[in-house]
C-alpha positions as semicolon CSV with decimal commas, in nm:
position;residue;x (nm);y (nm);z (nm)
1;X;-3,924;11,479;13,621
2;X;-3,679;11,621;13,354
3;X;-3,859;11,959;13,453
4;X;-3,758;11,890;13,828
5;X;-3,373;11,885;13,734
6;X;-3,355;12,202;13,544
7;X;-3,514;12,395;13,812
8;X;-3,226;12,263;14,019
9;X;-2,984;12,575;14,023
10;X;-2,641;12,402;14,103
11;X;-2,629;12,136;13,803
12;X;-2,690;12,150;13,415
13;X;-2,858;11,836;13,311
14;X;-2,625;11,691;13,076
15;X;-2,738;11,346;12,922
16;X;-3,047;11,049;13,028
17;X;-2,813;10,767;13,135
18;X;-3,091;10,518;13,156
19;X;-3,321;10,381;13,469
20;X;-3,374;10,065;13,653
21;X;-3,685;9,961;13,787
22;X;-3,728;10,220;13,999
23;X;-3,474;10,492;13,909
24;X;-3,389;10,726;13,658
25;X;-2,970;10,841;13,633
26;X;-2,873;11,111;13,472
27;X;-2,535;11,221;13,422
28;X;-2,516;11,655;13,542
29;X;-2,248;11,869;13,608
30;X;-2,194;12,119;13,872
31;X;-2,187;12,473;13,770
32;X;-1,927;12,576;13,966
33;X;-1,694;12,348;13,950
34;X;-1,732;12,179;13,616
35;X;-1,775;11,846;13,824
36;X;-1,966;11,494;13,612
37;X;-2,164;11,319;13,861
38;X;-2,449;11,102;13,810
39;X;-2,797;11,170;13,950
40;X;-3,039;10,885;14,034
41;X;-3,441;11,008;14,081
42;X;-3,587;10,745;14,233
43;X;-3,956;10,683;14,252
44;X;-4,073;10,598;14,594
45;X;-4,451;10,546;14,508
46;X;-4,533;10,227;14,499
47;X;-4,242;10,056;14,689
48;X;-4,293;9,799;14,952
49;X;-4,111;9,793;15,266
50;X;-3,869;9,570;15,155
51;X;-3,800;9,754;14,864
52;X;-3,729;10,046;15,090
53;X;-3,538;9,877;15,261
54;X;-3,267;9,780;15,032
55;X;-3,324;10,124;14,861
56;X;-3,194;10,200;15,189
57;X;-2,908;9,992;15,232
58;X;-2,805;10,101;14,861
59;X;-2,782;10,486;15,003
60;X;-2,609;10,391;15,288
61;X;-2,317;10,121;15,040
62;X;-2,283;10,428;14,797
63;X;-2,191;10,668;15,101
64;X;-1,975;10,486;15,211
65;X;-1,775;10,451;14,905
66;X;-1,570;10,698;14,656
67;X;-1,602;10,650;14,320
């Protein structure tokens, strides 16, 4: 996965934040702007439908908010 990020052009992969049980964050910055953000992979194999679900509803809380 760490392969997958630098190929990404926009970000430099700065530091492994940690994970969660079915995430990995990273914290990146934009190369344009200098911008942190954090970057959460998240593995889809293997969820259930309720675990997509709240997956889901997680993407749609952290949209919704500015932080």
């Amino acid at each position: 996965m760490l392969s997958s990020l630098q190929e990404i052009e926009f970000i430099d992969k700065d530091k492994y934040l940690g994970h969660g049980g079915f995430a990995q964050v990273f914290r990146v910055r934009h190369k344009k702007d200098s911008q942190i953000y954090a970057l959460k992979i998240i593995n889809l194999n293997g969820l259930k439908r309720q675990e997509l679900m709240a997956l889901k509803n997680e993407i749609e809380i952290h949209q919704q908010i500015s932080h």
